[in-house]
C-alpha positions in Angstrom: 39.2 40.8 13.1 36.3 41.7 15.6 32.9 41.3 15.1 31.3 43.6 17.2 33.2 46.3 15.1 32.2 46.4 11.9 33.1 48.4 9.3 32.4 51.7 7.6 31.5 49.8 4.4 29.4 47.3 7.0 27.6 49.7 8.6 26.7 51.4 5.4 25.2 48.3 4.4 23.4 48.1 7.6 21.9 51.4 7.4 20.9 51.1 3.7 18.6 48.1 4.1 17.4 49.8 7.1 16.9 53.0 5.8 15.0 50.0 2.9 12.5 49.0 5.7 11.9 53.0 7.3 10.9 54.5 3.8 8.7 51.2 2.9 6.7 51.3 6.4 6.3 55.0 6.3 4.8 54.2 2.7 3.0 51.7 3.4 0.3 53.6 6.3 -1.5 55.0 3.5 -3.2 51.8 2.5 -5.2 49.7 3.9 -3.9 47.4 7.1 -3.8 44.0 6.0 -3.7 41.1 8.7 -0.1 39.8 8.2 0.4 36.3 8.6 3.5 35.7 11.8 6.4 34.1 11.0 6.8 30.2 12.7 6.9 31.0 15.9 10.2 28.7 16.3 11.8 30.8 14.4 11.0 33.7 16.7 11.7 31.9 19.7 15.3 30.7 19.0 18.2 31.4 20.8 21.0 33.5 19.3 23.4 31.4 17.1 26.9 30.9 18.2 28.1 32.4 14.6 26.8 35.5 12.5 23.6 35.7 10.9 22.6 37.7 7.9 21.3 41.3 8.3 18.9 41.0 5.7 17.2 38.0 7.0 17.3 39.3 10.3 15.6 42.4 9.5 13.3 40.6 7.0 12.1 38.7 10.2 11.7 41.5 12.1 9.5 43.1 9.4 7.2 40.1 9.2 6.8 40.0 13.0 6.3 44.0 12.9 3.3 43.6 10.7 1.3 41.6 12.9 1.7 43.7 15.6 -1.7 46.6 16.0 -0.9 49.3 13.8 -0.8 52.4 15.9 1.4 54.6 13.3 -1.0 54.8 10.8 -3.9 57.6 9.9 -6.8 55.1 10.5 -5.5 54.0 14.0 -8.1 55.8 16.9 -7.3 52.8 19.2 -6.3 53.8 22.7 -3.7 56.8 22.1 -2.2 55.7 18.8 1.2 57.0 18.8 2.3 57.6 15.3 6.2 58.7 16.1 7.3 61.5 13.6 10.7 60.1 12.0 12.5 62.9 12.9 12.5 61.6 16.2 13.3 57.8 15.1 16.5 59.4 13.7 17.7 61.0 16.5 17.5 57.9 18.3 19.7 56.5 15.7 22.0 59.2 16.2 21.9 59.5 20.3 21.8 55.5 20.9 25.0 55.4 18.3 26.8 57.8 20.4 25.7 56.1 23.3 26.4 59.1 25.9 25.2 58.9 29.5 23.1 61.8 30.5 22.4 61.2 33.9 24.6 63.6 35.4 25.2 66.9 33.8 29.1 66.7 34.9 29.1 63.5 32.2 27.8 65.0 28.9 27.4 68.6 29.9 26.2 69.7 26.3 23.8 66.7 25.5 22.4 67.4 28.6 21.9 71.4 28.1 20.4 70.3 25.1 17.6 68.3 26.7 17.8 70.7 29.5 17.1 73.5 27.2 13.8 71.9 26.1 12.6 71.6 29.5 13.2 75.2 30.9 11.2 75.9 27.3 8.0 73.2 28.8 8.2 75.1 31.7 7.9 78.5 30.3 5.2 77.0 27.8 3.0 75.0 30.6 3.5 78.4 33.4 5.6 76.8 36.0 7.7 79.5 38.0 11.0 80.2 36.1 13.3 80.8 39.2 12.0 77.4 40.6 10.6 74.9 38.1 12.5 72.2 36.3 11.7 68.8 34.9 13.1 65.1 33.8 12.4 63.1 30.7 10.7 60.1 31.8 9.8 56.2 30.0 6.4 57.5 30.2 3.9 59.1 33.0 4.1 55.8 34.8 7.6 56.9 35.7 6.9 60.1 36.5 4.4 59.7 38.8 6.0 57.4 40.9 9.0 60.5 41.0 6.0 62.9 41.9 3.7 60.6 44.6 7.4 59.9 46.0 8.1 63.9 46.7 4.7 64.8 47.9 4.8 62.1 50.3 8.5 63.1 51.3 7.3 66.5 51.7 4.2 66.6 53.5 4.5 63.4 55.6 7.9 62.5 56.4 9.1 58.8 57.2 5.5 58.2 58.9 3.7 58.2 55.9 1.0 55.5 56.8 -1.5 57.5 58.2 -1.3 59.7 54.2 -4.1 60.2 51.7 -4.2 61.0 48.4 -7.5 61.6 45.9 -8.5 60.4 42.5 -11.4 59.1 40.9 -12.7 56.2 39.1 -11.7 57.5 36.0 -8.0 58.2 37.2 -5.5 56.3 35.4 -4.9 52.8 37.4 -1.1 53.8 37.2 -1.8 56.9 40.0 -2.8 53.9 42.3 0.3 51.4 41.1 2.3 54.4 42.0 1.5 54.7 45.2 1.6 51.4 46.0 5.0 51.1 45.1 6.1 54.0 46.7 5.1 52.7 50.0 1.3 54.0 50.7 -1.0 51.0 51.8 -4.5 50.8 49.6 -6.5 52.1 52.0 -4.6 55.2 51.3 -5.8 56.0 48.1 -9.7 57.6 48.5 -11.7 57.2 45.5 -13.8 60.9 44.8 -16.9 60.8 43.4 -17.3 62.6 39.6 -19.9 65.0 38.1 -22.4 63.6 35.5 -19.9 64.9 32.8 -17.3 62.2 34.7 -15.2 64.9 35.9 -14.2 65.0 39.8 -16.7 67.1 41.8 -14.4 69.2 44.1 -17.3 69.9 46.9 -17.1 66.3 47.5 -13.5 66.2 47.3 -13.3 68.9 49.9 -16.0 66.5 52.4 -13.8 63.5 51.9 -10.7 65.7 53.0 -12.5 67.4 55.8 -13.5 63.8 57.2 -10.2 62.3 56.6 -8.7 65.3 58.8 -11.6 65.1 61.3 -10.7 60.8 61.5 -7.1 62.0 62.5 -5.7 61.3 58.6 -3.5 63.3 56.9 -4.6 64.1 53.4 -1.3 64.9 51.4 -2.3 64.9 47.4 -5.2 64.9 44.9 -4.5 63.6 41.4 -6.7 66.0 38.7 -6.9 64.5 35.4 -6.1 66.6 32.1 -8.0 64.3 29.8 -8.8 60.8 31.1 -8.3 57.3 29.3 -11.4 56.0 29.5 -13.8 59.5 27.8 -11.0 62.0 28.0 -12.6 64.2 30.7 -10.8 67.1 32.0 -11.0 67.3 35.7 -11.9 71.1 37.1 -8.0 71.7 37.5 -8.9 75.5 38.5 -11.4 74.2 41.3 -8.9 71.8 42.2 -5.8 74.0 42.8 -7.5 76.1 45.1 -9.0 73.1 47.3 -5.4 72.0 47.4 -3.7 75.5 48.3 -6.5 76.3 51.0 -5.8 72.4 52.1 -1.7 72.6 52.3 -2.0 69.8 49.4 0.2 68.7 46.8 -1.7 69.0 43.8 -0.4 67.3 40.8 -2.1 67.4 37.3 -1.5 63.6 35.1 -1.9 65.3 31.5 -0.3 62.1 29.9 -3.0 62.3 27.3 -4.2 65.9 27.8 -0.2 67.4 27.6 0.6 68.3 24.5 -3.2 70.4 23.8 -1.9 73.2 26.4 0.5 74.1 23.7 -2.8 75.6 22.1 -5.0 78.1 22.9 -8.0 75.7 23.3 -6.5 73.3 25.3 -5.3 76.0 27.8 -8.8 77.2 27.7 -9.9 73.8 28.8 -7.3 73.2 30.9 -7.2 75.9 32.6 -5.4 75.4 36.5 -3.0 73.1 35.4 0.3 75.8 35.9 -0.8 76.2 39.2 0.0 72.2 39.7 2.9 71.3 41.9 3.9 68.4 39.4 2.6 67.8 35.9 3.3 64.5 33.8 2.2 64.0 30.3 3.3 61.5 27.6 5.2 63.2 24.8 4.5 60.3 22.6 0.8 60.9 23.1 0.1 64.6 22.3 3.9 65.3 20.8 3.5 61.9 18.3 6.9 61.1 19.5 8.0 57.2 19.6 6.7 55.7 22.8 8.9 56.0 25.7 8.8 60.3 25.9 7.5 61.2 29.1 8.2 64.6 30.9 7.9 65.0 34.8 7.5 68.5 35.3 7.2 70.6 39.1 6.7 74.0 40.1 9.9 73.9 42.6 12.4 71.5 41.8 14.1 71.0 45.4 11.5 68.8 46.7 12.0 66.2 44.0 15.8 66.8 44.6 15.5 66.3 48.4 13.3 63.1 47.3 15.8 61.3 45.0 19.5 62.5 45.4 21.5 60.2 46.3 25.2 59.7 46.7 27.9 57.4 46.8 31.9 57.3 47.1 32.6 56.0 43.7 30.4 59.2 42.7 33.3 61.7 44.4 34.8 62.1 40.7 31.5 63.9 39.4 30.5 67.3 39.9 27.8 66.9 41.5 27.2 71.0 42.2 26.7 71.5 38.7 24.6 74.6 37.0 23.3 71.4 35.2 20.7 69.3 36.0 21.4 65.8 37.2 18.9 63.9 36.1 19.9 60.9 38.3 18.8 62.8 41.2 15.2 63.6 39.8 14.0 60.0 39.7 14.8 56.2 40.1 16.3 55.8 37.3 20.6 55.7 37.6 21.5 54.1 33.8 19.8 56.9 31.7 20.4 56.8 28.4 20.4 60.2 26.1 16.2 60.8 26.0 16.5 64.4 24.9 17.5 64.1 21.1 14.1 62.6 20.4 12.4 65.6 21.4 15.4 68.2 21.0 15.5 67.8 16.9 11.9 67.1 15.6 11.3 70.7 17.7 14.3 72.5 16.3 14.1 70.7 13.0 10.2 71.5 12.2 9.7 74.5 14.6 7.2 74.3 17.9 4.4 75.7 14.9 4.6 72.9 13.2 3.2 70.6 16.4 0.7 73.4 17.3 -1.2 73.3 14.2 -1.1 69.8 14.1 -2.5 69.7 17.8 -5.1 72.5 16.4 -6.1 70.4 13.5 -6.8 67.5 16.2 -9.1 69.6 17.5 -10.9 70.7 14.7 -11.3 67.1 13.6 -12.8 66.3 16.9 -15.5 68.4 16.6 -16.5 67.7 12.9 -16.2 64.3 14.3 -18.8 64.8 17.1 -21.6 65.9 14.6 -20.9 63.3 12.3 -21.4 60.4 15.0 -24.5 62.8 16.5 -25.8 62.5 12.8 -25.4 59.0 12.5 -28.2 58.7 15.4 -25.1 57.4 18.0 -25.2 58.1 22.0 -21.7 60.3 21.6 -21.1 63.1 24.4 -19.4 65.9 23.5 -15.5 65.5 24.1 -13.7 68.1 26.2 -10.5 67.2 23.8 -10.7 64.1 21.2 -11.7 61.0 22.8 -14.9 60.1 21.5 -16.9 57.6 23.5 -20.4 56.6 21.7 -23.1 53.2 21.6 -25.4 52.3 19.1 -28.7 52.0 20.1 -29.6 47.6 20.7 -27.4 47.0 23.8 -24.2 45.2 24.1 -24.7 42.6 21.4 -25.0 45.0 19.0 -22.2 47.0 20.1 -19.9 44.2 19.7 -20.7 43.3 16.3 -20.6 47.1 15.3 -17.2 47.0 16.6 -16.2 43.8 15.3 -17.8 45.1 11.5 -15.5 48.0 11.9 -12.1 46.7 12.2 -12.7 44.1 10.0 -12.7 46.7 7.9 -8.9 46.9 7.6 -8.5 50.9 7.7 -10.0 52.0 10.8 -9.8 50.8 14.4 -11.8 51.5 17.2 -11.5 49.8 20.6 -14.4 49.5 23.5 -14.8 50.7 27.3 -16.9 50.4 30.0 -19.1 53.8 30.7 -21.9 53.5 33.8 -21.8 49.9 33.5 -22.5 49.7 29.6 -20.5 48.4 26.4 -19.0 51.6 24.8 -17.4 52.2 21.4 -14.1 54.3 22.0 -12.3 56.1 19.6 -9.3 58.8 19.7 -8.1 61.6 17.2 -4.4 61.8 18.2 -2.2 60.5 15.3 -0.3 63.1 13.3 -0.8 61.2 9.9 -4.8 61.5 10.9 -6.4 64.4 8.5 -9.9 64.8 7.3 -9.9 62.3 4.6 -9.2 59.4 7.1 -11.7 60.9 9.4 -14.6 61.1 7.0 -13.1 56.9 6.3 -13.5 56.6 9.6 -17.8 57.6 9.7 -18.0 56.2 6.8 -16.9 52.7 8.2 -19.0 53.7 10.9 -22.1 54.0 8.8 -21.1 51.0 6.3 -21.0 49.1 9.9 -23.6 50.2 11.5 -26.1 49.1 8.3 -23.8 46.0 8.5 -25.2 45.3 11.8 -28.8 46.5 11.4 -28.8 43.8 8.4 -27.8 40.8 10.3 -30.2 41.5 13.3 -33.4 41.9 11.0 
């Protein structure tokens, strides 16, 4: 007998009380959230036993300690960037992590990885890289992919002397631009902050002073950062201003779309993101603006021998691969070396629903935004206009009463909201990114609002 192989009748078993717990939780996002209460925290803490346990119980545990975690699947979620993680893709990871194939050489699992390959030539295509050049790597998340990107520009343009390098972002950048570049080497004075336009957007004539002074200091500017939808409002940077600042300036110019990605699959979000195929590296987070599981990045660049000349690496254990490949090694494209089969997780929710299927759900984002905009305008709310579907708005009574409107409104059980920091104020956030998120939960979601805000209004009189 061994235990670590169980049998077909065992693993049907398995599967059924898991496939049990899928259905239920998929069921369950249509009602209301209710604070779960965690299980003894000994009993999460334990160590392993030395002999078996019982699947049920185990996964019985698991649920209970699942339930107290934020809800970020469900319709009413417009925390952060909810990702609500079409099944489709859950399954495949079933399938691909069963298998358990090793995809970071093409020479290893040549199919699986024209598979994955496959989707990425068609990202390409999709975001207007060159076809005779471009290419790409699925990623943990942007995070990853930045680090790969930061990494080749600072290969490319600098060399081994790299300290004297700068690269440009804003305030409103994503902290993991500068992580990145910390880890890849670049000391902090490196990283020159650029001031941004009333609409929080970076302002490329300053840009273009802070680049001409670095030169004129004897610095060597090497990369500027544009934004494709920022955390903290979801501002789109002027990508088209941008790219031509960086091709007059022999810059690398990469775009971080993590948020912003998936909305250049429609017509609007081109519009409004117009400059970003001109980017030498693009990263966005599939499991943002794709609602795949969390973990889906995609590195994408214009020319894919830099990041090659940037990562390959080689070995004399490695002589038995075939390391000449037509087929991407993804080994060579990043850090990463153990890589797991990512592509399945995009590969059949795309093929199995169609690439329509996600652009009318992206589409009805947008249109939810902007019925969402009037409603919070209506309601008498500070509430910019979005340039994709982060909405950041206040109440009128300062912090205090900010708080309590935001505390009154995810007490509420079926929406959740989270807070931010804009010009020094307390600031109500809230996102429209979930798949499961239609109209109905959006009109819960001002109504909350309202029910909150007269909530609030009540206990200050």
């Amino acid at each position: 007998m061994h235990p670590l192989e169980p049998s077909a009748e065992e693993i049907a078993a398995m599967m059924a009380v898991a496939t049990d717990y899928v259905t239920g939780f998929v069921d369950s996002l249509a009602g209301p959230q209710v604070p779960a209460e965690s299980p003894a925290r000994e009993l999460l803490l334990a160590p392993p036993p030395a002999q078996p346990g019982d699947f049920g119980e185990l996964v019985g545990l698991y649920r209970r300690a699942a339930a107290t975690a934020t809800d970020t699947a469900g319709p009413g979620c417009f925390a952060y960037f909810p990702g609500g993680g079409v099944v489709s893709s859950a399954v495949a990871e079933v399938l691909s992590r069963t298998a358990n194939r090793y995809s970071g050489s093409g020479s290893m699992a040549t199919d699986l990885v024209a598979m994955e390959h496959g989707v990425l030539r068609w990202l390409c295509e999709r975001f207007g890289l060159p076809a005779r050049t471009s290419g790409g790597v699925l990623t943990t998340g942007t995070s990853t992919g930045l680090l790969a990107a930061i990494v080749t520009a600072r290969e490319e343009l600098l060399g081994e002397d790299f300290t004297s390098g700068t690269l440009y972002l804003t305030a409103q950048t994503h902290h993991s631009v500068a992580k990145a570049a910390r880890i890849a080497g670049l000391p902090a004075r490196a990283v020159r902050v650029v001031p941004t336009t009333a609409r929080r957007r970076m302002d490329p004539a300053a840009l273009a002073a802070m680049v001409a002074a670095d030169r004129a200091a004897g610095l060597r500017p090497f990369l500027v950062v544009g934004t494709a939808g920022t955390t903290n409002t979801g501002a789109v940077d002027p990508l088209d201003e941008l790219a031509d600042l960086a091709a007059a300036e022999d810059l690398w110019f990469h775009v971080d779309a993590a948020y912003g990605g998936g909305f250049w699959l429609t017509e609007r979000g081109r519009a409004r993101m117009r400059g970003m195929e001109r980017a030498d590296s693009i990263t966005f987070d599939a499991h943002k603006s794709l609602f795949l599981p969390y973990t889906t990045g995609v590195l994408l660049v214009a020319d894919v021998r830099p990041l090659l000349r940037a990562h390959t690496a080689d070995a004399d254990y490695l002589q038995d691969l075939d390391l000449e490949a037509s087929l991407p090694n993804f080994a060579d494209m990043g850090a990463e070396l153990s890589r797991e089969y990512r592509g399945l997780r995009l590969w059949l929710p795309l093929h199995l629903h169609g690439t329509d299927a996600f652009v009318s759900a992206l589409d009805e984002k947008l249109d939810l935004s902007s019925a969402l905009h009037g409603e919070l305008v209506a309601l008498g709310l500070w509430a910019p206009e979005p340039d994709l579907t982060v909405h950041v708005f206040r109440a009128p009574g300062g912090e205090e009463v900010n708080r309590a409107l935001l505390a009154e409104v995810n007490a509420s059980g079926r929406t959740t909201i989270t807070s931010t920091q804009i010009d020094g104020e307390f600031t109500l956030r809230l996102c429209v990114i979930n798949h499961r998120t239609h109209r109905e939960h959006v009109d819960e979601a001002v109504a909350t609002i309202r029910r909150a805000l007269g909530a609030v209004g009540r206990a200050a009189a």
